[in-house]
LUMFI-969298 format. One record per residue (C-alpha): residue in one letter; z, y, x. Coordinates in steps of 0.05 Angstrom, whole numbers, padded with zeros to 5 digits, always signed. Each point is the difference from the previous one (the first is absolute). Layout:
! LUMFI-969298
AZYX
...
***
This chain:
! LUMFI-969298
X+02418+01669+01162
X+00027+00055+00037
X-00034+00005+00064
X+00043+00042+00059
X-00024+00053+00043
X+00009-00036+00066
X-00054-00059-00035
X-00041+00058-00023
X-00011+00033+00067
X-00011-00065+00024
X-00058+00000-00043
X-00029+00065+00010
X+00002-00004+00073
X-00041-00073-00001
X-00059+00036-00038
X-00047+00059+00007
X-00017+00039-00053
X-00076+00006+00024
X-00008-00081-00004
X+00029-00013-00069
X-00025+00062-00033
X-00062-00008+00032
X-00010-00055-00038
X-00013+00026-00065
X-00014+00078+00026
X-00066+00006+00046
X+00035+00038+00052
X-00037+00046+00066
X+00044+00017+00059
X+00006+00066+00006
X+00044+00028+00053
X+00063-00035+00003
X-00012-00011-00080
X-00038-00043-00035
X-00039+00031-00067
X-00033-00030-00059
X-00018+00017-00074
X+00058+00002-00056
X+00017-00069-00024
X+00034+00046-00060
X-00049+00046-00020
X-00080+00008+00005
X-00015+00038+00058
X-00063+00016+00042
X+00032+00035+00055
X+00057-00043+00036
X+00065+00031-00015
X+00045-00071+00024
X+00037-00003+00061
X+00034-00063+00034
X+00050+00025+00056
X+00022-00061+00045
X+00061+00037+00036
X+00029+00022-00058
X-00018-00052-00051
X-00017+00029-00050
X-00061+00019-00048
X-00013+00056-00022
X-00052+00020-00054
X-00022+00081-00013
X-00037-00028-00059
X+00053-00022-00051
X+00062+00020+00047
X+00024-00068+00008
X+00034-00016+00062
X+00041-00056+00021
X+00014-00062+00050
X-00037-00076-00011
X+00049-00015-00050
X-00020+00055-00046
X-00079-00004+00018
X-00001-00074-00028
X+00048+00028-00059
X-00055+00049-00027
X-00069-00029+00020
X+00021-00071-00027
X+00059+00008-00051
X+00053-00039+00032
X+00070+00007+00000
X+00041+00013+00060
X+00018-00070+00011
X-00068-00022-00011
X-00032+00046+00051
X+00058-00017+00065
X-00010-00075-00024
X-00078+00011+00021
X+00006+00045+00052
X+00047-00057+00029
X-00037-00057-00011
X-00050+00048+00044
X+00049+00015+00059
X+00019-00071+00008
X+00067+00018-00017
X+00050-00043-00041
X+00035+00035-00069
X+00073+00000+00010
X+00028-00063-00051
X+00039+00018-00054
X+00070+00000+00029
X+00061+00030-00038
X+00019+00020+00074
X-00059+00048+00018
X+00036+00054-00026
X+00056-00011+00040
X-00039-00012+00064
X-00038+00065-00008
X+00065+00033-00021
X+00021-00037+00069
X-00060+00021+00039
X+00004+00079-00020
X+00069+00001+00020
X-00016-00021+00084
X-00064+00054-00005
X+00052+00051-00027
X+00046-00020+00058
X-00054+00000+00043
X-00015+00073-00012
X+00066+00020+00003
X+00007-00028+00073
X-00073+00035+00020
X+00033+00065-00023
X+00064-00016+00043
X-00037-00019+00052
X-00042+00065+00002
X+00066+00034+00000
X+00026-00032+00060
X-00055+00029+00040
X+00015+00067-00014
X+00077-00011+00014
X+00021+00002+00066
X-00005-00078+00015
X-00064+00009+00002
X-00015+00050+00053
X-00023-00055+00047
X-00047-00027-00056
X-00024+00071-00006
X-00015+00012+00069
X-00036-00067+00000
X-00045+00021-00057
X-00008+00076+00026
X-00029-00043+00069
X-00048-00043-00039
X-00036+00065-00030
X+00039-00004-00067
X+00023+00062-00014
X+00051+00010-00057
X-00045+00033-00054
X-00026-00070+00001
X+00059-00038-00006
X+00006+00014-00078
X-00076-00022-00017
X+00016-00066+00033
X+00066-00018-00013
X+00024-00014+00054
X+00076-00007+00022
X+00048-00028+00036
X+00048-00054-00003
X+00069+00013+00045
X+00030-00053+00047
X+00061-00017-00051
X-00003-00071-00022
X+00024+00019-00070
X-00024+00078-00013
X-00054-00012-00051
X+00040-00052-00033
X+00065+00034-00001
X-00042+00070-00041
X-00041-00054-00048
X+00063-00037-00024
X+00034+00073-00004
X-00053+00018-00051
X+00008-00068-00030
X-00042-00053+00031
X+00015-00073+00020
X-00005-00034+00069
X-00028-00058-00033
X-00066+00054-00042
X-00002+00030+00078
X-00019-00077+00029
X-00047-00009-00047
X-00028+00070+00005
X-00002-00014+00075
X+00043+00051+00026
X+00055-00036+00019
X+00005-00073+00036
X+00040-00049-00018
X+00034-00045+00059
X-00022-00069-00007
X+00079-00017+00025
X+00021+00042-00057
X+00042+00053+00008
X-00014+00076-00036
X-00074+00029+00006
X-00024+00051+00038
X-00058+00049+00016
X-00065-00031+00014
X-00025+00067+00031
X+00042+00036+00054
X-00010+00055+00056
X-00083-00011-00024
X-00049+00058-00026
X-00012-00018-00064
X-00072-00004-00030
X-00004-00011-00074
X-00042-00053-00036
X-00027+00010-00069
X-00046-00019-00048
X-00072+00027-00023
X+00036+00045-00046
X+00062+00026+00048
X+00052-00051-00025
X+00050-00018+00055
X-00007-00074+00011
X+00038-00008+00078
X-00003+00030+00064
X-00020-00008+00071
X+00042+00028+00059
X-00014+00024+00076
X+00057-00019+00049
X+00028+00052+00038
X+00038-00039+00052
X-00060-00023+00048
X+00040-00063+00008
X-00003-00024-00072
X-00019-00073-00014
X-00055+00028-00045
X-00046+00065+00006
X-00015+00003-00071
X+00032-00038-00059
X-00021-00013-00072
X+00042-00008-00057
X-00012-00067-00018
X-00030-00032-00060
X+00038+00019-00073
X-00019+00003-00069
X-00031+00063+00006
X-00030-00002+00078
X-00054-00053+00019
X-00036+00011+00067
X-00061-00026-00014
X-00015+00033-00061
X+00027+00078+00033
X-00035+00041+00040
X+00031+00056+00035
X-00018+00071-00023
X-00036-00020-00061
X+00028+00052-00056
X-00021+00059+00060
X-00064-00036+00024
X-00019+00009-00085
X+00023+00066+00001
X-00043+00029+00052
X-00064-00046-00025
X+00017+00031-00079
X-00001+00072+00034
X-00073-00011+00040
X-00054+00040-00033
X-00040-00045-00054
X-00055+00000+00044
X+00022-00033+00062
X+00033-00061+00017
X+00046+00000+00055
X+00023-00061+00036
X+00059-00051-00006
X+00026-00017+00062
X+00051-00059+00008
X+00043+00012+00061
X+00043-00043+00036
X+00072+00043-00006
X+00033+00049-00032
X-00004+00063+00050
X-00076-00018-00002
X-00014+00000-00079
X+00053+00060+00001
X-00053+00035+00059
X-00059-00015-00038
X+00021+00030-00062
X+00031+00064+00027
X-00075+00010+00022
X-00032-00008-00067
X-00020-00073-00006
X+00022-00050-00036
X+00048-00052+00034
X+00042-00064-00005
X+00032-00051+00031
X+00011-00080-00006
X+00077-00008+00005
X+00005-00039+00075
X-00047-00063-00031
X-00071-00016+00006
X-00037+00039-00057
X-00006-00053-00052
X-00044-00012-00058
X+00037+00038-00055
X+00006+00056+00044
X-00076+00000+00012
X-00015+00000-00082
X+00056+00067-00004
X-00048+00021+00056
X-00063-00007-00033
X+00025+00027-00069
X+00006+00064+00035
X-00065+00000+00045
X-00061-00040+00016
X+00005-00010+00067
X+00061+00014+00027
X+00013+00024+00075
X+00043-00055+00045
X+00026+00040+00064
X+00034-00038+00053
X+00025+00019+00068
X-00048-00021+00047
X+00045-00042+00044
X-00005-00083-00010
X+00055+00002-00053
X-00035+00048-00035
X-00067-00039+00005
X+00027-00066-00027
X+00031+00039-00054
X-00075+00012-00021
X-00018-00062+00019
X+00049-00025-00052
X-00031+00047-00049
X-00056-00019+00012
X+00011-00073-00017
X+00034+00024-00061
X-00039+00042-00032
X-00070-00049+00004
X+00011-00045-00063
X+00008+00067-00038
X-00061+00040+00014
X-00046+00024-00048
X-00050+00051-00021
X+00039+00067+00004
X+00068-00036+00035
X+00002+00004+00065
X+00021+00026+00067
X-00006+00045+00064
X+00029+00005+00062
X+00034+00056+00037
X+00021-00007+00076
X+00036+00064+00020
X-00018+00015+00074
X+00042+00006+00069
X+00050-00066-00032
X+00033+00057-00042
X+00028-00010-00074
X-00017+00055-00050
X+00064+00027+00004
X-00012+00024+00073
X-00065+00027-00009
X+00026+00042-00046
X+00053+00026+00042
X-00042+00009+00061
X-00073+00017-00024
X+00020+00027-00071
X-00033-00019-00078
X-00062+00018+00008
X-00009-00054+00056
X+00035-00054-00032
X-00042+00021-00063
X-00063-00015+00061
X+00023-00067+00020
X+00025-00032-00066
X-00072+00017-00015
X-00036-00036+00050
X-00006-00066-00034
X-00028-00077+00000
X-00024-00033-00042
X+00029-00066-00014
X-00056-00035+00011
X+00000+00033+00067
X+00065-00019+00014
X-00007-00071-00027
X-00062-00017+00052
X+00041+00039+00057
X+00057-00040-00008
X-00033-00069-00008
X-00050+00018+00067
X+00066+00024+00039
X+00043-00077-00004
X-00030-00024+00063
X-00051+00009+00040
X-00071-00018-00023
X-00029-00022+00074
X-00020-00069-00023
X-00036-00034-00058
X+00043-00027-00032
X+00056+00060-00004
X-00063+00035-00028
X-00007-00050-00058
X+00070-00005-00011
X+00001+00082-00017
X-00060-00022-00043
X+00042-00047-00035
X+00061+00049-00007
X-00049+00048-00030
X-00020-00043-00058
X+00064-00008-00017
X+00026+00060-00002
X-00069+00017-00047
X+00027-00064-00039
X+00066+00032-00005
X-00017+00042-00049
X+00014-00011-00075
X-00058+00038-00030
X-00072-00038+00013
X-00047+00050+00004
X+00050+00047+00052
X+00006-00065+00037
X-00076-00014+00016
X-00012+00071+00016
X+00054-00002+00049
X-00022-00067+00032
X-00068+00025+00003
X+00022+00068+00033
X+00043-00037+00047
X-00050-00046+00028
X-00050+00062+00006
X+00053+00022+00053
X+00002-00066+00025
X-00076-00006+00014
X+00001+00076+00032
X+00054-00014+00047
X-00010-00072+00017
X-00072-00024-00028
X-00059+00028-00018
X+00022+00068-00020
X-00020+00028-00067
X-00014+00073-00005
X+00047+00036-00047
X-00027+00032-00065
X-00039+00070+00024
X-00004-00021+00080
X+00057+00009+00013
X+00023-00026+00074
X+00065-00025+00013
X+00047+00052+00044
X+00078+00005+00012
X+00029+00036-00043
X+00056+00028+00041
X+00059-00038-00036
X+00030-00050+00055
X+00013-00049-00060
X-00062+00001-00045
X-00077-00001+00009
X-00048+00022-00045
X-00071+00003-00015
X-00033+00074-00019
X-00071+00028-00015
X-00034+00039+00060
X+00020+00074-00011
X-00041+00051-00037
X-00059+00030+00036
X+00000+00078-00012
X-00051+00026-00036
X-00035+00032+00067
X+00008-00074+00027
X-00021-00037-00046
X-00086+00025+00008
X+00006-00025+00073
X+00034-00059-00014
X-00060-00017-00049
X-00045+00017+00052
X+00022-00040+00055
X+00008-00064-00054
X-00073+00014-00022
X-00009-00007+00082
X+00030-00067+00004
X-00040-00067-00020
X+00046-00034-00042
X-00011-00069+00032
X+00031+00019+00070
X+00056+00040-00045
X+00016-00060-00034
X+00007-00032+00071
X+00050+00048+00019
X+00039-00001-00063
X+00017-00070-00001
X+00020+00006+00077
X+00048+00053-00028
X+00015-00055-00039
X+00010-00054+00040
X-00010+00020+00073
X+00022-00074+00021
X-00076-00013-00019
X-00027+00033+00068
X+00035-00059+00043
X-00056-00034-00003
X-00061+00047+00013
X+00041+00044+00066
X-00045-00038+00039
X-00069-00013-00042
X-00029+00068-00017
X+00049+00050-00027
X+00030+00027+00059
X-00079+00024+00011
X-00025+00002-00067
X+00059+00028-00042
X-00013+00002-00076
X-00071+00011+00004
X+00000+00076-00017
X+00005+00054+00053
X+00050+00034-00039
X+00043-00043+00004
X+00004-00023+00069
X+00055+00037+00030
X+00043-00032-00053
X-00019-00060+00028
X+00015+00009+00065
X+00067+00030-00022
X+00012-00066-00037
X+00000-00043+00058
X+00030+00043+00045
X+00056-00006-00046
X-00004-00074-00014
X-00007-00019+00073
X+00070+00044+00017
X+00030-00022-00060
X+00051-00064-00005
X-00012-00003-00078
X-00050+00032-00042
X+00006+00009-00070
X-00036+00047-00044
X+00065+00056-00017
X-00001-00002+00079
X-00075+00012+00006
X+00001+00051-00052
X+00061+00042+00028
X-00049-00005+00066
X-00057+00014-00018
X+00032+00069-00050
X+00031+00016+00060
X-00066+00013+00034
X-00036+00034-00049
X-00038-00058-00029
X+00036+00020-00071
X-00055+00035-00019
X-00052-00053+00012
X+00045-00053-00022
X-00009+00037-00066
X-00076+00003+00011
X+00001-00071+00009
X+00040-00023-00060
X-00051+00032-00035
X-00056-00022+00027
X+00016-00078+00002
X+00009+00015-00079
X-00066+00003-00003
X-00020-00060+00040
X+00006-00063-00046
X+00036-00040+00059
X+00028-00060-00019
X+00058+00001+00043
X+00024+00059-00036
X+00000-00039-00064
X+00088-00015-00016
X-00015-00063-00025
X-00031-00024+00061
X+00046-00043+00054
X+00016+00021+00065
X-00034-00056+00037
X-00062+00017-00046
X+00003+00075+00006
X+00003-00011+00079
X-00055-00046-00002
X-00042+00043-00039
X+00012+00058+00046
X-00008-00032+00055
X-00076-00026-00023
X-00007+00076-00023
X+00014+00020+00076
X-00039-00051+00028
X-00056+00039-00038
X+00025+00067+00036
X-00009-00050+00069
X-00061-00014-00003
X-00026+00073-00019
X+00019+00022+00071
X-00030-00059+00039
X-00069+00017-00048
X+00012+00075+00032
X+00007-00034+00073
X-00053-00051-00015
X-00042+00067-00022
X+00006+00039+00063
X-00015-00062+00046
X-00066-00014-00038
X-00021+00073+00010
X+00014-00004+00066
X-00036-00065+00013
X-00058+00017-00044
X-00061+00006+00039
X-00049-00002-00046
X-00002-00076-00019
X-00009-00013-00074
X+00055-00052+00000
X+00045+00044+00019
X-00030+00059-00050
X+00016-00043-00049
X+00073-00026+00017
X+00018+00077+00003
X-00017+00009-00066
X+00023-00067-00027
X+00074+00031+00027
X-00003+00068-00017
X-00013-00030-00068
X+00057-00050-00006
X+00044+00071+00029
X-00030+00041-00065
X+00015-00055-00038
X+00076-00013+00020
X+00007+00081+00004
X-00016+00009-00079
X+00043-00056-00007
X+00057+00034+00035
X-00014+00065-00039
X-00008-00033-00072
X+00048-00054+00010
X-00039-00057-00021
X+00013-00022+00072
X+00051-00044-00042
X-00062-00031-00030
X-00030-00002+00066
X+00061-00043+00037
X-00004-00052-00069
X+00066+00013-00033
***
């Protein structure tokens, strides 16, 4: 069976080298390589390489180098038909039947790529020529300067309704090879065909490996029925399985030093992939359709976790959105996504022209991760004022968790997105380390992040001043943090005079409801920005600390919210009745008059005060309130 190369870099592109090979070879990232022992010689010192980008293997050992194809040809002795008949049965993909007209089809489909080319290199022409000058100009305006023109092919298609086709069929072509190629339309009345591109910039569109497969073009005339056009779909040119800027995008990932691994960034148009690439990183771009699944799997070959960029206006959002939807039943370990948002509403292509590489470089890098974006976009659909909308983004959560094809990814991402759930809505869970939740300036996206470093000078005072905090009042405090809907009840019973119970911490008290009396709606990323705002950051440190060491129940995450409020709430009542002992205290010394009845009731209540007070500092005031 004689398989062609179209079928075979079909193949290829469907499977990474890492995954199969890693199979059989116990592989170790390493850089933007993966390394491993010989599976051809006896080795203690790695000397075999896996490189993704390219491909390829490539072992020092025994010198052997060579694609999938050839790796499954040496380490298991098949022949070359054996080996693409495995490595398809892998990818999913169908061997081509036996049909006494592939030859001919191949033969067919070589013939519209070499017309193809032959058009890019007329078109490149024409921009040079003097029909292009306005095309020039228009490129000179957009921060494309001509050195670049060559790198990216680009060109320019004049306003003639039969140029290109009258220099193809000069050098031997027929109209009905340029239909099917895509370069010329056919009227639907009949009648002779003519150019499908005319008066447009011309942007080629190849394949991972340069080959011309169609073309997109740029309208010159402002008043043209379409902005951009596509060549449409041919033998050769499927949208949904092209990206955009692929064969450059693997260029500049094969050049990156071994030991770094720059991003992929997926782009929504050509000047933008065109932008990002001019400024070092690797770029492409769906072809005007929602990314789709075998454009995500081309993704991932290349990278783990690709970078989606989209303009921040609501087209660009739902393009994400879409995305995001998309790309859910296909997570897995080591397959995923971020987000990029470039700021001011701006597309790539105009930060580059206006702030330069290095910032672009800066904002593509400023990412989300999907999870991120998946719990932003599910808590943004409507309001969440009521009950029931509240449950309802409870329910959209678990399904987008349930979305997902692989089982374990799937609980860990329902169980992270009800953790945000319960922080922002119920009884919120502390993220691993203490970590508080804050805004983390992105408009579109919030996140959750550790407290920041102390420095070294900080870090003895901050022990100091935790030492100096009981951890029972701490742990008080922290779940107020936590859920400050909890004081509601207790403005008016105590706390307004009695705070948490620890000196320490009673101008953060009064701070608390000063802010929750002013306040419309308190939740706890309010209370923190508050509170950091000031000064309590250092304390609120102190106190995360501190209430670590308490034991309180309420701080427990498996514990419900209307049980964690219950059990703070006996905890406080605790606190309560410490300063009406200290009241009860001073009026019995100042009624004592030497009566032995009333000797003895001091003492009785400075005792039940010691009592509660070693309970506040060990924390077995838990014990003391019975849960």
């Amino acid at each position: 069976m004689r398989f062609d190369e179209h079928f075979l870099d079909e193949l290829k592109s469907r499977l990474r080298p890492s995954d199969v090979i890693g199979r059989t070879v116990k592989l170790r990232k390493q850089g933007r390589e993966f390394v491993g022992l010989s599976p051809f010689n006896k080795e203690k010192t790695p000397s075999f390489y896996v490189n993704d980008d390219k491909g390829q293997f490539f072992d020092f050992s025994s010198g052997k180098t060579g694609d999938l194809i050839t790796f499954l040809q040496e380490t298991e002795r098949l022949t070359f038909v054996e080996a693409v008949e495995r490595l398809a049965a892998e990818a999913g993909l169908a061997l081509p039947a036996a049909d006494p007209q592939a030859a001919q089809q191949e033969k067919k489909r070589q013939g519209l790529a070499d017309w193809l080319e032959l058009a890019c290199q007329w078109f490149e022409a024409a921009l040079r020529r003097p029909e292009g000058k306005e095309a020039r100009a228009y490129l000179e305006r957009r921060g494309l300067p001509e050195k670049e023109w060559e790198r990216f092919r680009l060109g320019y298609s004049p306003p003639g309704r039969t140029a290109l086709k009258d220099y193809l069929v000069t050098k031997g072509a027929r109209p009905g090879d340029l239909v099917e190629a895509g370069l010329l339309i056919a009227p639907e009345e009949g009648g002779a065909p003519y150019d499908r591109f005319r008066d447009r910039i011309i942007f080629p569109i190849a394949d991972a490996r340069g080959r011309m497969l169609s073309f997109g073009g740029r309208a010159m005339d402002p008043q043209a029925r379409a902005k951009y056009l596509n060549g449409p779909e041919t033998p050769l040119f499927h949208k949904g399985r092209t990206l955009y800027g692929l064969a450059e995008a693997r260029k500049i990932l094969a050049a990156a030093p071994a030991a770094e691994t720059p991003p992929l960034v997926v782009v929504e148009g050509y000047m933008d992939a065109i932008a990002c690439q001019r400024a070092g990183v690797p770029a492409v771009a769906p072809l005007g359709t929602a990314l789709t699944e075998e454009q995500m799997e081309m993704l991932w070959r290349l990278h783990p976790e690709p970078t989606l960029c989209f303009d921040g206006d609501r087209a660009g959002m739902q393009a994400a959105s879409r995305a995001i939807d998309r790309a859910l039943p296909l997570l897995k370990p080591g397959r995923s996504f971020k987000f990029a948002i470039v700021e001011g509403g701006k597309d790539p292509d105009e930060v580059l022209r206006e702030q330069g590489a290095a910032a672009l470089r800066s904002q593509l890098s400023a990412t989300t991760p999907f999870v991120d974006a998946l719990f932003s976009r599910e808590r943004d659909i409507e309001s969440l004022d009521t009950p029931e909308r509240r449950a309802g983004l409870k329910v959209r959560l678990r399904q987008a968790a349930a979305a997902i094809g692989d089982k374990d990814l799937a609980q860990a991402y329902r169980d992270e997105l009800l953790q945000r759930f319960d922080a922002a809505f119920g009884r919120p869970v502390r993220p691993e380390g203490g970590g508080r939740p804050f805004a983390s300036g992105n408009q579109r996206f919030d996140r959750y992040a550790p407290p920041a470093r102390p420095t070294p000078q900080g870090r003895a005072a901050a022990r100091r001043l935790a030492q100096s905090l009981d951890p029972a009042p701490a742990a008080l405090a922290r779940y107020v943090l936590l859920d400050p809907m909890v004081l509601d009840d207790h403005l008016e019973d105590g706390f307004t005079a009695g705070g948490f119970g620890d000196p320490a911490l009673s101008d953060l008290a009064k701070q608390i409801i000063r802010f929750r009396l002013e306040a419309e709606h308190l939740d706890s990323q309010a209370l923190a920005r508050h509170l950091a705002a000031c000064g309590f950051d250092a304390l609120l440190t102190d106190i995360d600390r501190a209430a670590a060491t308490s034991g309180a129940p309420f701080l427990k995450p498996d514990v419900s919210l209307e049980g964690a409020r219950s059990q703070w709430s006996l905890a406080f009542s605790g606190l309560s009745r410490l300063a009406a002992l200290e009241h009860e205290i001073d009026a019995a010394k100042r009624g004592l008059g030497g009566e032995a009845s009333g000797a003895a009731a001091l003492i009785r209540l400075k005792g039940e005060r010691d009592a509660l007070k070693r309970a506040i500092r060990t924390g077995t005031i838990w014990a003391e309130d019975g849960s």
